[in-house]
C-alpha positions in Angstrom: -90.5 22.5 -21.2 -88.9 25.1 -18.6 -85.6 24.6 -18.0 -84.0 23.0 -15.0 -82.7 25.5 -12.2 -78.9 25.1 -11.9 -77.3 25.9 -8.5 -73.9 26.9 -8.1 -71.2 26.3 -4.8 -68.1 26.7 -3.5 -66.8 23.1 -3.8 -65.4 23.8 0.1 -68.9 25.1 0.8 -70.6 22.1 -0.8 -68.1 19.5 0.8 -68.7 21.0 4.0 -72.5 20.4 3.6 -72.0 17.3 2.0 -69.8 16.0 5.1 -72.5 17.3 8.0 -74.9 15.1 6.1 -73.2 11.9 6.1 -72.1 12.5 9.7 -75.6 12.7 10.4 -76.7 9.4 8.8 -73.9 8.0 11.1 -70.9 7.8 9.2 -67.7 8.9 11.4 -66.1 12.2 10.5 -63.5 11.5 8.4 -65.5 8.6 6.3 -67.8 11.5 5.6 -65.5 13.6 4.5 -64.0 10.9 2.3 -67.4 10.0 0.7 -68.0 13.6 0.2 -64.5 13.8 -1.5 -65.2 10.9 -3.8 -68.6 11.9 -4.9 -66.9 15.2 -5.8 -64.3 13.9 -7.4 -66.9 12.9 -10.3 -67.9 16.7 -10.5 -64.5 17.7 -11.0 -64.1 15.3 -13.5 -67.0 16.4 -15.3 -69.1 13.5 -14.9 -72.1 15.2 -12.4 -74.5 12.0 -12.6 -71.7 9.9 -10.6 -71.1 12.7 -8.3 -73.0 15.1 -5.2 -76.2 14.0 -7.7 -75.8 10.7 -5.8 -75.5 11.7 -2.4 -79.0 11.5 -1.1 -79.5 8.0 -2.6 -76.2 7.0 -0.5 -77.8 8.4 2.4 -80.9 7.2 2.0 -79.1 3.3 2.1 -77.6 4.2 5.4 -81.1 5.0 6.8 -82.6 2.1 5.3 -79.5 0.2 6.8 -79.2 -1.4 3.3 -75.2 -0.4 3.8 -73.5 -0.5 7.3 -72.0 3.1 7.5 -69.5 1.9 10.4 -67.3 -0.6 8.3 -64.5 0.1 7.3 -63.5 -3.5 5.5 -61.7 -6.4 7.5 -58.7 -8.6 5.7 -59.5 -12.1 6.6 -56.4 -13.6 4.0 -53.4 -12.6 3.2 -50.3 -13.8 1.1 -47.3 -11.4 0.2 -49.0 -9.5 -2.7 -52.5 -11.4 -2.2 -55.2 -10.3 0.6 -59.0 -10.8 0.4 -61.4 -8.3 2.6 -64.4 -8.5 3.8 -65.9 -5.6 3.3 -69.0 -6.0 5.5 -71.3 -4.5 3.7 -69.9 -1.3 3.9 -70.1 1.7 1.4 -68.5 0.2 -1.7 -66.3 3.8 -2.6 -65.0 3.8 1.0 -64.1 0.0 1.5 -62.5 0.0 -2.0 -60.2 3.0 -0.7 -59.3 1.1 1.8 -58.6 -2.1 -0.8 -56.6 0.2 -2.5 -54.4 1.3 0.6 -53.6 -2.5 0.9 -52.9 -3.3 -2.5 -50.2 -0.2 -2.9 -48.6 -1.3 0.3 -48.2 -4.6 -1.1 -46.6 -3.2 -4.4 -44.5 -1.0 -2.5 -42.9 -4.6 -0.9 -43.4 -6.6 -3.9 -44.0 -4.9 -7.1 -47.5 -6.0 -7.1 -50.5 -6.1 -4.8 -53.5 -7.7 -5.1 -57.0 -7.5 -3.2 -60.1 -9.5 -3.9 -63.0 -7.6 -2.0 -66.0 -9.5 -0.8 -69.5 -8.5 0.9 -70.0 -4.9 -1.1 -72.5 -4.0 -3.2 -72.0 -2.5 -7.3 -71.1 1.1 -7.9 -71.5 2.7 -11.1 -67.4 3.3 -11.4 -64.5 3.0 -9.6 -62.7 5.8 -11.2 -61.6 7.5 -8.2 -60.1 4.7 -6.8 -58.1 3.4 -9.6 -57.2 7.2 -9.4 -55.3 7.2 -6.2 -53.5 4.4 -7.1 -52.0 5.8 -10.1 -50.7 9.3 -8.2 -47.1 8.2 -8.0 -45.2 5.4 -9.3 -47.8 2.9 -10.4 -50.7 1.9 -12.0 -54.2 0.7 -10.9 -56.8 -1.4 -11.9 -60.1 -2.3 -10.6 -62.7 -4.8 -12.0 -66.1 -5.1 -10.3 -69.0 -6.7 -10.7 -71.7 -5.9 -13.9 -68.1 -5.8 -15.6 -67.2 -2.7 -14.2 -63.4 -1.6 -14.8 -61.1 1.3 -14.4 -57.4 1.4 -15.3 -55.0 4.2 -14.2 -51.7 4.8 -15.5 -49.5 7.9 -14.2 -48.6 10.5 -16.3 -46.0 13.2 -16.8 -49.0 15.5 -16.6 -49.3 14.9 -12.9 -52.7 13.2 -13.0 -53.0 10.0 -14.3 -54.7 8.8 -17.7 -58.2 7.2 -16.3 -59.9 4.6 -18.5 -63.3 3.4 -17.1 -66.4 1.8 -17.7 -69.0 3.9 -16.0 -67.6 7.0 -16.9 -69.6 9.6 -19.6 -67.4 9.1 -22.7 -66.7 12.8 -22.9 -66.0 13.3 -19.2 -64.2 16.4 -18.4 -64.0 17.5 -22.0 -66.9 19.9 -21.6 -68.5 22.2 -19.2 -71.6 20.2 -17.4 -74.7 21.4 -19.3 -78.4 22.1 -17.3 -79.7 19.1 -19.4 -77.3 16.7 -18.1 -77.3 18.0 -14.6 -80.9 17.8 -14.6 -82.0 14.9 -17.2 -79.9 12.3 -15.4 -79.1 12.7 -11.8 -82.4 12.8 -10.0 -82.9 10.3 -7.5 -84.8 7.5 -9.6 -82.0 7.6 -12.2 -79.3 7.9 -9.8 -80.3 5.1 -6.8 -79.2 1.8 -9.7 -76.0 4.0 -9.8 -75.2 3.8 -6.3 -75.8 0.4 -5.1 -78.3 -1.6 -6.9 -77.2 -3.6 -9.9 -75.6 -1.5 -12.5 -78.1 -1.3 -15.8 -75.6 -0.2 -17.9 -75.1 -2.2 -21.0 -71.4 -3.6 -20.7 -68.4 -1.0 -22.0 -68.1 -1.8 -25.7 -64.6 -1.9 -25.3 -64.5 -4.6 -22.6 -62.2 -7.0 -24.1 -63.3 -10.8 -24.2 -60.3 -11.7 -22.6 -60.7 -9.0 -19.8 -64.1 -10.2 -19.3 -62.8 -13.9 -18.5 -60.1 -12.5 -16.4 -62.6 -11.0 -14.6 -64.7 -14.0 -14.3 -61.9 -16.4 -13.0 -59.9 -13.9 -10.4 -63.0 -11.6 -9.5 -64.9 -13.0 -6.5 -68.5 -13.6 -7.4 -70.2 -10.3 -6.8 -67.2 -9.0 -5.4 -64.3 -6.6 -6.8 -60.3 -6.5 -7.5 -58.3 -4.0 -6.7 -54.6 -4.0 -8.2 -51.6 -1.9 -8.1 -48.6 -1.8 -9.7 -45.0 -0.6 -9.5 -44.1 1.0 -12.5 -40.3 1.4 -11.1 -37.7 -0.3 -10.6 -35.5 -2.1 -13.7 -37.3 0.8 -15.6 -37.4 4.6 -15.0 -40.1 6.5 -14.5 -39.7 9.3 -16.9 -39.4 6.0 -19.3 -42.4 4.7 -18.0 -44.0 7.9 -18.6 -42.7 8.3 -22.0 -44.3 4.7 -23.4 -48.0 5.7 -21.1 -47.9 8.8 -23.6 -47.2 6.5 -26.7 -49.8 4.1 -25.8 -52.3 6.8 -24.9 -52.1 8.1 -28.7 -52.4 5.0 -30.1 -55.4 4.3 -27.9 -56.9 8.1 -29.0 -56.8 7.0 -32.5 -57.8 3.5 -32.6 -60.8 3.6 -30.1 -62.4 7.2 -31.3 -65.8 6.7 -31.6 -65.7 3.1 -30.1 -67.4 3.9 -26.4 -64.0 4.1 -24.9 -64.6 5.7 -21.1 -60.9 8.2 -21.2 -60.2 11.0 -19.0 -57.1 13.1 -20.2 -55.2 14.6 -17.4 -55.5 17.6 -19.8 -58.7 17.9 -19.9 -59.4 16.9 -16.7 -57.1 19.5 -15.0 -58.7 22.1 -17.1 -62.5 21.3 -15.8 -61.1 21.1 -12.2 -60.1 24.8 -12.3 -63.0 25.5 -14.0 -64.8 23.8 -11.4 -62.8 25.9 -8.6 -63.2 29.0 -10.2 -67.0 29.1 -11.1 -68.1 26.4 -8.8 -70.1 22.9 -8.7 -73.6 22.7 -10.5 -76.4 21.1 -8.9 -80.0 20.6 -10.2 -83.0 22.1 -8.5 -84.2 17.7 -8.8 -80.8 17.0 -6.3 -80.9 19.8 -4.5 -84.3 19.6 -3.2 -83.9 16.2 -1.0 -80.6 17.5 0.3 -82.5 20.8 1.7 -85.5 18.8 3.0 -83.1 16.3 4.5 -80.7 19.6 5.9 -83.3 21.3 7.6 -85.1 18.0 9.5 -81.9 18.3 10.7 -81.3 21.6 11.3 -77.8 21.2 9.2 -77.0 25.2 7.5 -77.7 25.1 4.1 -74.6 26.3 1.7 -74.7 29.9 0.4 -75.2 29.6 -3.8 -72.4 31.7 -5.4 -74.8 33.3 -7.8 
C-alpha cells in the first residue's frame, strides 16, 4: 500500500484558509475564526482526527443547513449560578463557547456557574472548551450527550490538566504519524465525529456514578457546561499544589485503563513542535478543502515543504 501524502502549513497560514472557508459557507468573521481556532486546537494537541481533518464535514452541514451557522445560542432561564440556552441548532463547539462564557461569569459572582445547553447536536469532545475554562482560577467540566465528558483543572504549568472522553489516549505525547493522519480523518470517518451520533464505545473510565449525574442534570440530548472557582478560602498556589498530587495518583492508578489525559507538559511540547514544523494534513483532507477553495476562488495556503 503507498503511503499517504502528508502536507505541511504554517498554522497562521492554515487558520487563515481555514477562516475564508467558513466565511464562505456563511459563518460571520469572527465565528469562523473561532471554529478555525477550535478545530486547530485538536492539532496542537496532537489529536489530528478531531481537528482541521473535520473541517469539510462541518462545512458541508452548513451547506446542507443541517446546522444554522448564524446562531450564536440564546439563554431563555436563568437563576444566580443556573442558566439554560438554547442553542438553536447552532455549531455545537461555538454555542458551547459561548455556554462557557456564561457559566465563568456566573462563578466569577457565585463560585459556581452552571449551564444546561439545549437544541445542539453531539461532538466528538469538548476538550477545548473545558479548556478555556480552566485558564485561570477554576476548573471546568462538560458532560454531553453519548456520555461525552471533559474535566479541566489549572495547573502551575500554565495550561490546565485536560481529561476527556473523545480524546486519543496518547494525545500530544507523540508526533502525529502519516497513518493516523491518513487512516482516520477522511471524510467518512470524520462526519459521525462532527455532528452525527458519536459511535464511540463509552470511556472506560466513565464512572457509574458520573454517568447517573449525567443522566439526571444533563438535558436529554443536550450538554452541561460548569465552572468553578478554585479561589477564595483557599489559595491558588494551594490549589495548584493538591491538582498536581491528584494528577500523580490519577497517572498511576488509571495507566493502561483508557483514561483520555493531556499533560500540560506534553501538550506544550507538541504545540511548539506544531509551530516550529507546522500542521500535518492528509492528501484524503486536503483534497475537498482544495476542490471546495477553488469553486470559490479562496487562495490556497503555500505547503512549507
Amino acid at each position: 500500500m503507498a503511503a499517504a501524502v502528508i502536507h505541511r502549513f504554517a498554522y497562521d497560514e492554515l487558520r487563515r484558509f481555514a477562516v475564508a472557508l467558513g466565511t464562505a459557507a456563511g459563518l460571520a468573521s469572527a465565528r469562523s475564526g473561532a471554529l478555525a481556532a477550535h478545530l486547530l486546537w485538536f492539532d496542537a494537541a496532537g489529536a489530528p482526527t478531531l481537528g482541521i481533518a473535520t473541517l469539510e464535514t462541518w462545512l458541508t452541514l452548513i451547506d446542507e443547513r443541517r446546522v444554522d451557522p448564524s446562531a450564536t445560542g440564546r439563554v431563555t432561564r436563568e437563576r444566580s449560578s443556573l442558566a439554560e440556552l438554547d442553542g438553536e441548532n447552532g455549531l455545537p463547539l461555538l454555542v458551547l463557547e459561548r455556554a462557557a462564557e456564561v457559566a465563568v461569569e456566573k462563578a466569577r459572582d457565585s463560585g459556581v456557574g452552571l449551564v444546561r445547553v439545549v437544541a445542539i447536536g453531539p461532538a466528538a469532545s469538548a476538550a477545548p472548551i473545558a479548556a478555556g475554562i480552566a485558564i485561570g482560577p477554576m476548573a471546568g467540566w462538560v458532560l454531553g450527550p453519548c456520555e461525552t465528558w471533559s474535566l479541566s483543572l489549572p495547573t502551575a504549568a500554565g495550561l490546565p490538566l485536560i481529561m476527556d472522553s473523545g480524546l486519543p489516549g496518547d494525545a500530544a505525547s507523540r508526533k502525529p504519524a502519516a497513518a493516523d493522519a491518513a487512516g482516520r480523518t477522511g471524510t467518512t470517518q470524520a462526519r459521525p465525529a462532527a455532528n452525527q451520533r458519536h459511535s464511540r464505545n463509552p470511556a472506560p473510565d466513565f464512572p457509574e456514578g458520573l454517568r447517573l449525574a449525567a443522566e439526571v442534570l444533563v438535558p436529554a440530548g443536550g450538554w452541561l457546561v460548569a465552572a468553578l472557582a478554585g479561589t477564595g478560602p483557599e489559595s491558588l498556589s494551594s490549589w495548584h499544589d493538591r491538582v498536581a498530587a491528584a494528577r500523580g495518583r490519577s497517572a498511576a492508578e488509571h495507566t493502561g485503563a483508557g483514561l483520555r489525559v493531556l499533560d500540560p507538559e506534553g501538550w506544550e511540547a507538541h504545540r511548539r513542535r506544531l509551530w516550529q514544523e507546522g500542521v500535518e494534513v492528509a492528501s484524503a483532507v486536503w483534497k475537498p478543502l482544495v476542490q471546495r477553495a477553488r469553486r470559490l476562488a479562496i487562495e490556497l495556503p503555500a505547503p512549507l515543504d
